[in-house]
ZATI-612619 format. One record per residue (C-alpha): residue number from 1; chain; x, y, z. Coordinates in Angstrom, 3 decimals, padded with zeros to 6 digits. Layout:
<rec><pos>NUM</pos><unit>A</unit><xx>X</xx><yy>Y</yy><zz>Z</zz></rec>
...
This chain:
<rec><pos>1</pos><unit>A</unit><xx>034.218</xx><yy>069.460</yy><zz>-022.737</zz></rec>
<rec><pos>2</pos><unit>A</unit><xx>035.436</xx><yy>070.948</yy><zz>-025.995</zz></rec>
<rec><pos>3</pos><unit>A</unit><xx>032.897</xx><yy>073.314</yy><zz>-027.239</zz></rec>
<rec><pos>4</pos><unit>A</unit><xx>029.903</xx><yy>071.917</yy><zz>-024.537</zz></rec>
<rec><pos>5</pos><unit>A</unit><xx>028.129</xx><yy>074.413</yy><zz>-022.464</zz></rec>
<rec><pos>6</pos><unit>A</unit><xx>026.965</xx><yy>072.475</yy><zz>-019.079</zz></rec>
<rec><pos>7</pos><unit>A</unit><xx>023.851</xx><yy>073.994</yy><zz>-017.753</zz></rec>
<rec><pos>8</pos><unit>A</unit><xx>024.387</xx><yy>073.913</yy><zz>-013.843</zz></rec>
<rec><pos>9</pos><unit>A</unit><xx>026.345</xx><yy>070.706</yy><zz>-012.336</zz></rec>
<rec><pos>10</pos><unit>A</unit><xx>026.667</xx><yy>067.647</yy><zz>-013.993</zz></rec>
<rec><pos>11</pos><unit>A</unit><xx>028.040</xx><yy>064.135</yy><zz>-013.073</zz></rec>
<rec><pos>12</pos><unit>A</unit><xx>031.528</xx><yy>063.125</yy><zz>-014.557</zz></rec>
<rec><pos>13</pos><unit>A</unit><xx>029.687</xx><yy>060.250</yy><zz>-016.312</zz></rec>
<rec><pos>14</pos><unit>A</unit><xx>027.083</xx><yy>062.925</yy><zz>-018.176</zz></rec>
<rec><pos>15</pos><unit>A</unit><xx>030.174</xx><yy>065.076</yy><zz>-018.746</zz></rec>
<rec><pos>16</pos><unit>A</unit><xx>031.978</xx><yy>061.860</yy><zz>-020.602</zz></rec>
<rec><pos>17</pos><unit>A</unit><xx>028.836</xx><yy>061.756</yy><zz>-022.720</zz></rec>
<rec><pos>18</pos><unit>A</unit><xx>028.810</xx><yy>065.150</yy><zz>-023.715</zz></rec>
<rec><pos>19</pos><unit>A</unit><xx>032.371</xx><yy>064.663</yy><zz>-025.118</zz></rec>
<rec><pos>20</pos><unit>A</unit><xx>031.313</xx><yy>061.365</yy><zz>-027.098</zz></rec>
<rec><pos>21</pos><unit>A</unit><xx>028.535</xx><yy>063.483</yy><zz>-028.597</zz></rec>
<rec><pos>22</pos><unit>A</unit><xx>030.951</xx><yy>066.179</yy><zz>-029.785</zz></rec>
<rec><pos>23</pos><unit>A</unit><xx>033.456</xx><yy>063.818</yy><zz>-030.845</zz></rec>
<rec><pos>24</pos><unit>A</unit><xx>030.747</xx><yy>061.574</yy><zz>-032.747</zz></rec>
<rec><pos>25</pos><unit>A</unit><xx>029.720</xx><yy>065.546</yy><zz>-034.506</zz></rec>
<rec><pos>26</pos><unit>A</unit><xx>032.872</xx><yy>066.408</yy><zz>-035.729</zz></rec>
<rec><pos>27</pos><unit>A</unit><xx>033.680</xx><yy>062.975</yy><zz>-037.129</zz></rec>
<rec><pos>28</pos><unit>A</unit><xx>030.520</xx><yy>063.332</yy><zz>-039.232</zz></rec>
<rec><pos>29</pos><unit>A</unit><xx>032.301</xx><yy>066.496</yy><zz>-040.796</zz></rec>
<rec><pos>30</pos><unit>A</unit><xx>030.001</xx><yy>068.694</yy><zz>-038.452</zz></rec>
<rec><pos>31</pos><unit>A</unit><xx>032.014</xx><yy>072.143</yy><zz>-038.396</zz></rec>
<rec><pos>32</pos><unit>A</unit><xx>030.654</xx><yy>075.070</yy><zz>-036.036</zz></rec>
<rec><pos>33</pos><unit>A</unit><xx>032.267</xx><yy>077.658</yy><zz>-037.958</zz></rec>
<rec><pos>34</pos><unit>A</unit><xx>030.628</xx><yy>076.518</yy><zz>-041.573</zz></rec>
<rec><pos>35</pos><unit>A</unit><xx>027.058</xx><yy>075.761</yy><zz>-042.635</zz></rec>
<rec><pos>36</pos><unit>A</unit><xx>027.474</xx><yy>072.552</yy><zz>-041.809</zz></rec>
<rec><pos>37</pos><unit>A</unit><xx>027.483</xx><yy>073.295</yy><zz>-037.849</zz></rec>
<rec><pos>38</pos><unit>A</unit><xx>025.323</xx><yy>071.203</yy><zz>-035.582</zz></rec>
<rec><pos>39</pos><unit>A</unit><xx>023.628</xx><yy>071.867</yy><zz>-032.283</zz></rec>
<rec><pos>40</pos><unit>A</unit><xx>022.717</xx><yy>069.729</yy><zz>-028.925</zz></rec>
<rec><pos>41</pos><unit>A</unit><xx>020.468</xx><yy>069.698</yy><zz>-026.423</zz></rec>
<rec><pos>42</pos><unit>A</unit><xx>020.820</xx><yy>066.600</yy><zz>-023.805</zz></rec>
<rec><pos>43</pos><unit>A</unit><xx>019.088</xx><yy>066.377</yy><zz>-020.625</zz></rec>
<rec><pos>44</pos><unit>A</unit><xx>019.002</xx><yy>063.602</yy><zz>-018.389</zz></rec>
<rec><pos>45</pos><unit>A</unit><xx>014.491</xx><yy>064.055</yy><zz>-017.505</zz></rec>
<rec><pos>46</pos><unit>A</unit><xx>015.278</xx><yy>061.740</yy><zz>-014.048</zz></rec>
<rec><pos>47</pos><unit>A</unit><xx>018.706</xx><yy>064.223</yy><zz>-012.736</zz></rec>
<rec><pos>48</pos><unit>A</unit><xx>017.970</xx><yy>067.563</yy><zz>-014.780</zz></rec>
<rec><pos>49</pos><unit>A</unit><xx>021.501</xx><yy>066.964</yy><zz>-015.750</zz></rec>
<rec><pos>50</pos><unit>A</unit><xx>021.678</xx><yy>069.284</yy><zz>-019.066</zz></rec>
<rec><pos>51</pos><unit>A</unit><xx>024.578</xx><yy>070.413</yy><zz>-022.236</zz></rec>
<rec><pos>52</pos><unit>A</unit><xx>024.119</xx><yy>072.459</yy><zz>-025.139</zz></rec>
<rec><pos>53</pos><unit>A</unit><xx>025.945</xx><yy>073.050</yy><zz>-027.857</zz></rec>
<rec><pos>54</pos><unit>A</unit><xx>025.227</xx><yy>075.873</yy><zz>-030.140</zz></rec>
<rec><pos>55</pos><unit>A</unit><xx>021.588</xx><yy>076.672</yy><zz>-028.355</zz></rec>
<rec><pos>56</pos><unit>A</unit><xx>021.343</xx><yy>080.088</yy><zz>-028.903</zz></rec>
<rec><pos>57</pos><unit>A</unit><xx>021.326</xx><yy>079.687</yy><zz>-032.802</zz></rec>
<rec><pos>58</pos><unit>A</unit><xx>017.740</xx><yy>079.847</yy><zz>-034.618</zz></rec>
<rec><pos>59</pos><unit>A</unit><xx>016.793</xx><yy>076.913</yy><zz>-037.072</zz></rec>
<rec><pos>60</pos><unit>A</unit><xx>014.073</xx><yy>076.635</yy><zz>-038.932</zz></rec>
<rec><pos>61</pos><unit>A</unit><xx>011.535</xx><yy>075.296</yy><zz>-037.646</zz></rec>
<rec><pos>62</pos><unit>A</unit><xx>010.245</xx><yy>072.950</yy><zz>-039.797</zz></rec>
<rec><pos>63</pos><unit>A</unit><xx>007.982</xx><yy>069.807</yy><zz>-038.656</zz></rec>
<rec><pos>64</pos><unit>A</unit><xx>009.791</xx><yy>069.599</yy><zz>-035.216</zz></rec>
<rec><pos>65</pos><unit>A</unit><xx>007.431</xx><yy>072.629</yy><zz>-034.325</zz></rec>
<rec><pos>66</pos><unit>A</unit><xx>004.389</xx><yy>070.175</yy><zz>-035.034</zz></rec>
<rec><pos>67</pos><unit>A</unit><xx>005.007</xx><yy>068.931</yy><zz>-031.373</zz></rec>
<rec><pos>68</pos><unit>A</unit><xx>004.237</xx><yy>072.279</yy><zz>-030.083</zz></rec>
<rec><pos>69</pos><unit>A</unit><xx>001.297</xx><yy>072.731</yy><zz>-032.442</zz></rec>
<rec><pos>70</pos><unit>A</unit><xx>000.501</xx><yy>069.430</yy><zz>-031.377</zz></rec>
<rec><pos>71</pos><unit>A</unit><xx>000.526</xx><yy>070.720</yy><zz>-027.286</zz></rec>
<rec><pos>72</pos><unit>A</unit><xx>-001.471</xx><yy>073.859</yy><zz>-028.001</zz></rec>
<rec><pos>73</pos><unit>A</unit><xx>-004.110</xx><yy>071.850</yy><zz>-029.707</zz></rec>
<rec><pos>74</pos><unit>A</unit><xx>-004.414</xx><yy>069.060</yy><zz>-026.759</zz></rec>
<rec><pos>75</pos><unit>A</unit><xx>-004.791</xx><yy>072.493</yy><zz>-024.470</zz></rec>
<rec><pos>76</pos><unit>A</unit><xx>-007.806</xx><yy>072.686</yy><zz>-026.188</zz></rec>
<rec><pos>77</pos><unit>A</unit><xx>-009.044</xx><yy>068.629</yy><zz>-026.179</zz></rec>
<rec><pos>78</pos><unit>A</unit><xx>-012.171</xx><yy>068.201</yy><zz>-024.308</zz></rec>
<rec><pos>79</pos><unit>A</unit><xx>-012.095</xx><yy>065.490</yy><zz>-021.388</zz></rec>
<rec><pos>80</pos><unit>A</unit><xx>-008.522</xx><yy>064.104</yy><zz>-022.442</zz></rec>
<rec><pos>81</pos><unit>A</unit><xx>-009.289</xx><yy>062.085</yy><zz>-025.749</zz></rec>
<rec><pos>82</pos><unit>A</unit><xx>-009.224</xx><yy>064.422</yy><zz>-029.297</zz></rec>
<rec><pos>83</pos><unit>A</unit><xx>-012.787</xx><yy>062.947</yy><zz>-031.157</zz></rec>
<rec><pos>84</pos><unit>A</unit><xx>-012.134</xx><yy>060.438</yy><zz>-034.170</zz></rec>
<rec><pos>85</pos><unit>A</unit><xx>-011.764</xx><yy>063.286</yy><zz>-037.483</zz></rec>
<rec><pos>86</pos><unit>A</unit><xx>-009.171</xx><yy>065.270</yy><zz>-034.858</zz></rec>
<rec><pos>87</pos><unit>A</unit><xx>-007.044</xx><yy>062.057</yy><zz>-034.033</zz></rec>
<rec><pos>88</pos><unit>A</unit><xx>-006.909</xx><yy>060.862</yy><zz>-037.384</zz></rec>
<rec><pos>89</pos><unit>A</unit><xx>-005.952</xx><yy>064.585</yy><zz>-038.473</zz></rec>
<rec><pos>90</pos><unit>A</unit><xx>-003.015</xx><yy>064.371</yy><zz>-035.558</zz></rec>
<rec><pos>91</pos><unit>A</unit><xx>-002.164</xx><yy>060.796</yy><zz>-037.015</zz></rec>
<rec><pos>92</pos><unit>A</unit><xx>-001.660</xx><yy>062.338</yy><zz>-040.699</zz></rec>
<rec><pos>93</pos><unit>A</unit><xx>000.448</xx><yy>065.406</yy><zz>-039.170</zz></rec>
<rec><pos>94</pos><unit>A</unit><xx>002.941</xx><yy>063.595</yy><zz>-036.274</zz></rec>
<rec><pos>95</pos><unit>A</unit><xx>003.069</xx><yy>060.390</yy><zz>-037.917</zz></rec>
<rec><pos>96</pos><unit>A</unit><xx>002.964</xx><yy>060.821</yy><zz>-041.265</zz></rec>
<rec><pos>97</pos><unit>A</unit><xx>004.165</xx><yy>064.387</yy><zz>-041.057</zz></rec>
<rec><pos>98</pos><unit>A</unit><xx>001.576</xx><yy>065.586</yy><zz>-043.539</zz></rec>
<rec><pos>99</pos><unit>A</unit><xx>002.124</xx><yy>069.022</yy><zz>-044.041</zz></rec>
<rec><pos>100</pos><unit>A</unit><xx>-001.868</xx><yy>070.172</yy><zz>-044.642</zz></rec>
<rec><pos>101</pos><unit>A</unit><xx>-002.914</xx><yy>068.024</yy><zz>-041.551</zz></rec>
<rec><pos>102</pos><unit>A</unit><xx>-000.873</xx><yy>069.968</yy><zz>-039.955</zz></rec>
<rec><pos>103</pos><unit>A</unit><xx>-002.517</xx><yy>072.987</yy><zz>-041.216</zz></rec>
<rec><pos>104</pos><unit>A</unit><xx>-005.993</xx><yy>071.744</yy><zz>-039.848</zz></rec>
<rec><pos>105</pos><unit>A</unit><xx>-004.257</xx><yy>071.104</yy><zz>-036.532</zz></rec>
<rec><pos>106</pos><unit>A</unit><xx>-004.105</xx><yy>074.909</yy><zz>-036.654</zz></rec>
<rec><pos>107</pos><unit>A</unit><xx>-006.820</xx><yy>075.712</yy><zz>-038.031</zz></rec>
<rec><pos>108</pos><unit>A</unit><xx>-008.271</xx><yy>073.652</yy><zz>-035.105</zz></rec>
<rec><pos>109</pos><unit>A</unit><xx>-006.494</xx><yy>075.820</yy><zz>-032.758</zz></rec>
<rec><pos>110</pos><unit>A</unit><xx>-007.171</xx><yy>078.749</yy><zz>-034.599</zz></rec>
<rec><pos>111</pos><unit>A</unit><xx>-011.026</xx><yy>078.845</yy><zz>-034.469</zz></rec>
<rec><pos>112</pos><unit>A</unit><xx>-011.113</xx><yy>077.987</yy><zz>-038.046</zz></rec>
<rec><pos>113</pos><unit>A</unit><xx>-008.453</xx><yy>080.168</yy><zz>-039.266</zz></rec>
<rec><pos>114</pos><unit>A</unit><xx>-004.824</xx><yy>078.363</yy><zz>-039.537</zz></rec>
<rec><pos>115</pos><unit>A</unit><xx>-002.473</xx><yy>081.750</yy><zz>-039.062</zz></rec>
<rec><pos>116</pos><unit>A</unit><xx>-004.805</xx><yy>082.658</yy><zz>-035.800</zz></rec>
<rec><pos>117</pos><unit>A</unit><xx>-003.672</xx><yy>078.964</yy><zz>-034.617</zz></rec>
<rec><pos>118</pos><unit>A</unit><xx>000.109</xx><yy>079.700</yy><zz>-035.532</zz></rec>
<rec><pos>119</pos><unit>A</unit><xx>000.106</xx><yy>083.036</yy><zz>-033.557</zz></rec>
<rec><pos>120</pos><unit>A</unit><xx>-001.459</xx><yy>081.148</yy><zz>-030.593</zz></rec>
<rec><pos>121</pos><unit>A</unit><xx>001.207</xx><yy>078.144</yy><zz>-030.743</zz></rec>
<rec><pos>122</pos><unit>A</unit><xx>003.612</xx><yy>081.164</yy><zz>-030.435</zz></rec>
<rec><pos>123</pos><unit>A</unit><xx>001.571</xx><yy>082.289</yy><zz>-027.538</zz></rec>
<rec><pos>124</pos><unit>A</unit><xx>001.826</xx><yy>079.074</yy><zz>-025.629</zz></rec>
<rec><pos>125</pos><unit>A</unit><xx>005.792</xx><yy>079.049</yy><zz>-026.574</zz></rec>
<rec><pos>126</pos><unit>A</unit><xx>005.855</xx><yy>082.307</yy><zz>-024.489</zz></rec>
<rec><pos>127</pos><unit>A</unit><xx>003.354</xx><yy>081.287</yy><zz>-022.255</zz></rec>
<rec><pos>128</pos><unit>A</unit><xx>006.114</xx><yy>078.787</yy><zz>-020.992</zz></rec>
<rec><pos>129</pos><unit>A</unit><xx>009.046</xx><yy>080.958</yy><zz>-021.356</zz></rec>
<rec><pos>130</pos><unit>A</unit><xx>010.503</xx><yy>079.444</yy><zz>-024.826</zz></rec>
<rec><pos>131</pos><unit>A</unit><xx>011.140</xx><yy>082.901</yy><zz>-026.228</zz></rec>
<rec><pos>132</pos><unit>A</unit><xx>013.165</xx><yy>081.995</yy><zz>-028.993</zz></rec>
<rec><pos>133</pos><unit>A</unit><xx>010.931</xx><yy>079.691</yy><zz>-030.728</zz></rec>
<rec><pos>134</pos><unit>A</unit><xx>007.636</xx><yy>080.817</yy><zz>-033.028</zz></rec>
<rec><pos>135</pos><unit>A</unit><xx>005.655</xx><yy>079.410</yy><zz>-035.883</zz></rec>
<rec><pos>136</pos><unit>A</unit><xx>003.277</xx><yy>082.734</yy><zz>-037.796</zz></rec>
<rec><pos>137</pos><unit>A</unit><xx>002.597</xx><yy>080.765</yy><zz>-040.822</zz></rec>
<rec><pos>138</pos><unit>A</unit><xx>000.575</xx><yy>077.828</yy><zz>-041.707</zz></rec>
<rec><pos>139</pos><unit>A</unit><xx>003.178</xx><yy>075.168</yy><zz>-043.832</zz></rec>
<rec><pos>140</pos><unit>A</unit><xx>003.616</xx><yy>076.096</yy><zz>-047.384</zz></rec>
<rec><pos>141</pos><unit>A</unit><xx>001.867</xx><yy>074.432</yy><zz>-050.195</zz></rec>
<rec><pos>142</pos><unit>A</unit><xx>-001.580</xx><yy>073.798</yy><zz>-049.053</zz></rec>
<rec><pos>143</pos><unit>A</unit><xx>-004.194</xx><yy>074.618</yy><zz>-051.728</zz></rec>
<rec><pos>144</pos><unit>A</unit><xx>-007.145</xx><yy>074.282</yy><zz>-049.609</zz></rec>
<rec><pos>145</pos><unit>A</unit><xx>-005.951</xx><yy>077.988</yy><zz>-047.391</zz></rec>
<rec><pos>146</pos><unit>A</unit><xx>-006.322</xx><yy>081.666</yy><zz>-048.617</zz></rec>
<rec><pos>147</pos><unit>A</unit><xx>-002.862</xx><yy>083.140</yy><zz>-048.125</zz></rec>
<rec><pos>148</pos><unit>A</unit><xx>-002.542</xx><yy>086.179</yy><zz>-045.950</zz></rec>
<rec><pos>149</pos><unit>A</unit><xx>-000.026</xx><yy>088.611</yy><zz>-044.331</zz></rec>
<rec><pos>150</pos><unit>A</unit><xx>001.883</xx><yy>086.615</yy><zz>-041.330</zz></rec>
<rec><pos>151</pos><unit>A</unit><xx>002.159</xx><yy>087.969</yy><zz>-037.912</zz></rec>
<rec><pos>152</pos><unit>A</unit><xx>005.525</xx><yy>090.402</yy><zz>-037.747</zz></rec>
<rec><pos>153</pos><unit>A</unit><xx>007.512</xx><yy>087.322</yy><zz>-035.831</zz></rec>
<rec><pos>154</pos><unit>A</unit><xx>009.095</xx><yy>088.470</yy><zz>-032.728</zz></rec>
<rec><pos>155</pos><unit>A</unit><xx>012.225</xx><yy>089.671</yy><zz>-032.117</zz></rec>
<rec><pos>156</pos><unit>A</unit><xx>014.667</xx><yy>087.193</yy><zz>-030.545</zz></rec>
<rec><pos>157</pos><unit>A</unit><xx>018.109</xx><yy>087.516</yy><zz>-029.094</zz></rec>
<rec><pos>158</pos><unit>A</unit><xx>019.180</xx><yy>084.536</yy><zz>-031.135</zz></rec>
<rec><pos>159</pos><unit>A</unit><xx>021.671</xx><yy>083.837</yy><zz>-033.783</zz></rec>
<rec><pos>160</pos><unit>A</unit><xx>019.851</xx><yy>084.015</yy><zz>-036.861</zz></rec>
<rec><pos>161</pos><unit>A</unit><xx>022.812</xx><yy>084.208</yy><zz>-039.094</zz></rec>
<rec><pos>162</pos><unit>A</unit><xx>024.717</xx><yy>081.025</yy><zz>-038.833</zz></rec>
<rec><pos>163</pos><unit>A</unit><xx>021.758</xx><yy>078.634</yy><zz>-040.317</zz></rec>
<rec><pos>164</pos><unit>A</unit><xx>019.783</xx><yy>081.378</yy><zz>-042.002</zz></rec>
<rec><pos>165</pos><unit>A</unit><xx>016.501</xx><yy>080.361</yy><zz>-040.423</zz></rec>
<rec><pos>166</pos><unit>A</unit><xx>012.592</xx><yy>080.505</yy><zz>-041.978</zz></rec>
<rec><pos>167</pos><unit>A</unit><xx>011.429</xx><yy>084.267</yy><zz>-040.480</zz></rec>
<rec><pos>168</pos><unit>A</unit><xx>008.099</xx><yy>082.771</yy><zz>-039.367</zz></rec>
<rec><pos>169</pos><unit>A</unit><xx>009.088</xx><yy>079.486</yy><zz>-038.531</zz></rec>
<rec><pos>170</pos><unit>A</unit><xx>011.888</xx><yy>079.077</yy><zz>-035.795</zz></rec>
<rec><pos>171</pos><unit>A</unit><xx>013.170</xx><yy>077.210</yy><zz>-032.916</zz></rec>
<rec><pos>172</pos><unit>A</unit><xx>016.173</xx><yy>076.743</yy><zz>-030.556</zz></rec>
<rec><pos>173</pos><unit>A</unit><xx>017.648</xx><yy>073.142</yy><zz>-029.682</zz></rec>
<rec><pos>174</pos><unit>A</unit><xx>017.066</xx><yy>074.025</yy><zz>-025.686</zz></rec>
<rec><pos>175</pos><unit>A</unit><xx>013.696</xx><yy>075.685</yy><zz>-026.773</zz></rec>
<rec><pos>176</pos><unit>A</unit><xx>012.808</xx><yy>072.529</yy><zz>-028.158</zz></rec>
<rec><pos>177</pos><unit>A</unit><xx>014.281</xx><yy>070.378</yy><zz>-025.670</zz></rec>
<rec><pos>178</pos><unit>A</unit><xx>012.544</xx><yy>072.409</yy><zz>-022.256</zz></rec>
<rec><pos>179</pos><unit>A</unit><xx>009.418</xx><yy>072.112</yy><zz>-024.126</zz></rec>
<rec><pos>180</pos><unit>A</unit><xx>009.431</xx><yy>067.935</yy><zz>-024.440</zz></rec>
<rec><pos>181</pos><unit>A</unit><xx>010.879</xx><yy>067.984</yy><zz>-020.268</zz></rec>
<rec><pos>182</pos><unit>A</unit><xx>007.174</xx><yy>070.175</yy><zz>-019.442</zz></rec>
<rec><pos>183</pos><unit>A</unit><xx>005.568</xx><yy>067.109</yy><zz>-021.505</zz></rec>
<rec><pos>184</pos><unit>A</unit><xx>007.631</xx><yy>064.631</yy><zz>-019.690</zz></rec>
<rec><pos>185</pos><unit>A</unit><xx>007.103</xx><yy>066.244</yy><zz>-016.534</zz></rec>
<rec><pos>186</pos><unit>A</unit><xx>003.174</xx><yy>066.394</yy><zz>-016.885</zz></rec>
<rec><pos>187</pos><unit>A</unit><xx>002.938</xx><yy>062.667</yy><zz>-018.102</zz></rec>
<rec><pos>188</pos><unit>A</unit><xx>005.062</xx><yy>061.599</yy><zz>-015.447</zz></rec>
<rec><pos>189</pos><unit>A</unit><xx>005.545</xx><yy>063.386</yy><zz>-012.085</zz></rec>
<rec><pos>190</pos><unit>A</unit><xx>002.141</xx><yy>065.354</yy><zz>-012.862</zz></rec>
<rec><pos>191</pos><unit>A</unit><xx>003.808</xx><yy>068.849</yy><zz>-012.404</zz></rec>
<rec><pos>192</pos><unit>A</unit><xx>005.755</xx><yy>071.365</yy><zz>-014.796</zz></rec>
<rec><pos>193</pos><unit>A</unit><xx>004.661</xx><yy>073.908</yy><zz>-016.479</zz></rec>
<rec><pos>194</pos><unit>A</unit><xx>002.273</xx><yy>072.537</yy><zz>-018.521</zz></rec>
<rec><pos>195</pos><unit>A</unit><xx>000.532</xx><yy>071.829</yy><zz>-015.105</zz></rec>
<rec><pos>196</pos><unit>A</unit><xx>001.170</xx><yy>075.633</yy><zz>-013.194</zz></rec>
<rec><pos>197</pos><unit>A</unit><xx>001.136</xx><yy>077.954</yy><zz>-015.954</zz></rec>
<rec><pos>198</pos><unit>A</unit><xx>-002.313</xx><yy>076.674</yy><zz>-017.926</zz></rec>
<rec><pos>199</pos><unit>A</unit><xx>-004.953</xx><yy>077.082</yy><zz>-015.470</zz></rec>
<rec><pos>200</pos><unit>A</unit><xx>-006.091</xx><yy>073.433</yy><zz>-016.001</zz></rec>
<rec><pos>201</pos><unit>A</unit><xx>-005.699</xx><yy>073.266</yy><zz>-019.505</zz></rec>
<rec><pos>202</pos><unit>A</unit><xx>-003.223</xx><yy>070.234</yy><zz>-018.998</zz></rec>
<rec><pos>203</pos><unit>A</unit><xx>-003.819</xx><yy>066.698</yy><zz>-017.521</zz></rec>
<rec><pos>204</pos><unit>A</unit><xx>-001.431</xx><yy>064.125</yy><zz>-017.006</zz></rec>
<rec><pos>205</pos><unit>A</unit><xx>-003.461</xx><yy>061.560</yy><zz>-019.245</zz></rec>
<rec><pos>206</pos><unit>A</unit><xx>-003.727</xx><yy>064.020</yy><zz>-021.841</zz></rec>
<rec><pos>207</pos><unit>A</unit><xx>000.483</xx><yy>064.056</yy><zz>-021.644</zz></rec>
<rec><pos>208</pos><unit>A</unit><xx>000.868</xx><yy>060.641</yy><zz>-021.326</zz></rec>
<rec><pos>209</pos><unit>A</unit><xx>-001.556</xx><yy>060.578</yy><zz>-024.672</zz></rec>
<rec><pos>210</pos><unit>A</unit><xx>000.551</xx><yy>063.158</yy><zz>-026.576</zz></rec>
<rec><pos>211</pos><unit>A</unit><xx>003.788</xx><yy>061.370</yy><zz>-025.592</zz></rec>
<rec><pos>212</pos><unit>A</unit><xx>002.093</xx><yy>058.030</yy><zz>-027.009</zz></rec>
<rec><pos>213</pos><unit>A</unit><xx>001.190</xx><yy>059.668</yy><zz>-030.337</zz></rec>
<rec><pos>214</pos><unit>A</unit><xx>004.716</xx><yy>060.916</yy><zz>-030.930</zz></rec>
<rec><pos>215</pos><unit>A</unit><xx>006.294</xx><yy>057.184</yy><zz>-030.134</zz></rec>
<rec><pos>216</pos><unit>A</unit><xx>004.558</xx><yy>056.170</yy><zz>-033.651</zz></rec>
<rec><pos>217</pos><unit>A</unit><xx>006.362</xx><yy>058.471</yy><zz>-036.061</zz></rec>
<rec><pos>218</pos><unit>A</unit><xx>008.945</xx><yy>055.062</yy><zz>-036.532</zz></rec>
<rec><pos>219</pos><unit>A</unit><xx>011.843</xx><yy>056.225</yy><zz>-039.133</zz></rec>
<rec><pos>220</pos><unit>A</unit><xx>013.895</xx><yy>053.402</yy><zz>-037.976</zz></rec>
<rec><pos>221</pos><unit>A</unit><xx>016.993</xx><yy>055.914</yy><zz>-037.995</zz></rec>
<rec><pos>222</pos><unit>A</unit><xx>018.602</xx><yy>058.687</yy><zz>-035.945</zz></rec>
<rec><pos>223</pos><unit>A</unit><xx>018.109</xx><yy>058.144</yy><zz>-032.118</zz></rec>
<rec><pos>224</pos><unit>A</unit><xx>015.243</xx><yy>055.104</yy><zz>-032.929</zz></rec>
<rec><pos>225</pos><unit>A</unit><xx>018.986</xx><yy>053.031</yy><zz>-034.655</zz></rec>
<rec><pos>226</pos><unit>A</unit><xx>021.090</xx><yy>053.543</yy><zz>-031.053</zz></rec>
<rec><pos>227</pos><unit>A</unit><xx>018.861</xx><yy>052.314</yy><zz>-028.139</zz></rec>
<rec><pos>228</pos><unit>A</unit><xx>018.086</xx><yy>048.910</yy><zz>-027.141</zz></rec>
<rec><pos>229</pos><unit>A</unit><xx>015.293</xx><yy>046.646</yy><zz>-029.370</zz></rec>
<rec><pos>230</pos><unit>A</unit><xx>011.836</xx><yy>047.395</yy><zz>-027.877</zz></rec>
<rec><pos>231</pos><unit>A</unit><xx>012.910</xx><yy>050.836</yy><zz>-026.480</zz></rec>
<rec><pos>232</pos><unit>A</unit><xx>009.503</xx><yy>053.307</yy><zz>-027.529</zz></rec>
<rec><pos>233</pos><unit>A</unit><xx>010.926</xx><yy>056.612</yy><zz>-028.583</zz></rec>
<rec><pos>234</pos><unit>A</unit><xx>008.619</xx><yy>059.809</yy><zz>-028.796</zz></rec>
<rec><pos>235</pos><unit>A</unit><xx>009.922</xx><yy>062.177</yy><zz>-031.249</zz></rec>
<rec><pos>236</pos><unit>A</unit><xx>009.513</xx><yy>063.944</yy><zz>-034.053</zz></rec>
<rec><pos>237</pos><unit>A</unit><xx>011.384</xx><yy>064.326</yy><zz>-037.339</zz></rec>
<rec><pos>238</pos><unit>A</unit><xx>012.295</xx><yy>067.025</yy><zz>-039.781</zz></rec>
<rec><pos>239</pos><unit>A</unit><xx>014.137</xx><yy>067.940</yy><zz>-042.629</zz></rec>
<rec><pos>240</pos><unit>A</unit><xx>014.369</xx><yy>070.378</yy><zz>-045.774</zz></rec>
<rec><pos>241</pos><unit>A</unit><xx>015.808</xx><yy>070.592</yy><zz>-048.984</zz></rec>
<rec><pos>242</pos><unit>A</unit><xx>018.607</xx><yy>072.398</yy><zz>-048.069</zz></rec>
């Protein structure tokens, strides 16, 4: 596979698709060596079948690291089921990707205080060995918070060149990626990380709940356009100016 990493054995049939991905990259003008590069995490959840492209470059992280904000804070959900004010504050931030909702979910997390909540989001990131990945910062333009000095982010051994990430706000495809398989695996097999590592923080229903909340955030485009009518798709988008 031109330019695909495969992460331990693969089938010939996962290798094929790993070439049609590429392929389908560079005919949308994606170039590795410019700023228009492009990376790829794929992982069959049923096989463990996995290929990366370009995962040891830092993005920014923008709303995609709402999903982890959004795990930390259903660490702290009390008998599986956020009350009414916290769901409709997740609603705002996952499905309508509202940037100061967001905010609250940290501030949530945080004990009141929305940079404590980002430096414990990065705590749970390294709590299940995503080291490359970090939010320090609350999202920009939110009136209602008192700005103060960020957390120095932690040093990675990532790329952090080639897309010219936010300092306080990063992630990793395969960061990214290993973090929706522990959510996967929790929801569905009951086991994972999310299970071993969080002394009972974790239940399957709660999983199965934050899964459900993500298949909401409808876009109608990107991977929603290519799978078959009345597939549910739990993701989250995210995108800046530049």
């Amino acid at each position: 596979m031109a330019n695909m990493a495969a992460v331990g054995e693969i089938s010939p049939e996962f290798a094929a698709l790993g070439d049609r991905l590429w392929n389908r990259m560079i005919d949308a003008n994606f170039d590795p060596e410019t700023s228009r590069l492009g990376a790829l995490f794929v992982m069959n959840l049923k096989t463990g079948e996995t290929l990366a492209f370009d995962s040891n470059v830092a993005f920014s992280g923008m709303s995609l690291n709402k999903i982890a904000i959004l795990a930390t804070l259903f660490g702290k959900v009390v008998n599986d089921t956020p009350d009414d004010a916290t769901g409709t504050i997740i609603g705002e931030a996952m499905i309508c990707s509202e940037n100061i909702s967001s905010n609250r979910m940290l501030a949530l997390i945080g004990d009141g205080n929305p940079y404590t909540g980002a430096n414990r989001v990065s705590e749970f990131y390294a709590q299940l060995g995503l080291a490359n990945s970090f939010i320090y910062t609350p999202f920009s333009e939110d009136p209602f918070i008192t700005p103060q000095a960020p957390q120095t982010p932690r040093q990675t051994t990532t790329d952090q060149l080639k897309a010219q990430p936010d300092p306080y706000n990063q992630l990793t495809v395969t960061d990214m990626g290993m973090l929706l398989r522990a959510i996967y695996q929790c929801a569905t097999s009951e086991d994972g990380p999310l299970i071993t590592q969080f002394n009972g923080e974790y239940t399957p229903i709660e999983c199965r709940k934050l899964l459900d909340v993500m298949t909401y955030n409808r876009i109608d485009n990107f991977i929603e356009a290519g799978v078959p009518e009345g597939t549910r798709v739990a993701h989250k988008h995210g995108w800046i100016p530049d």
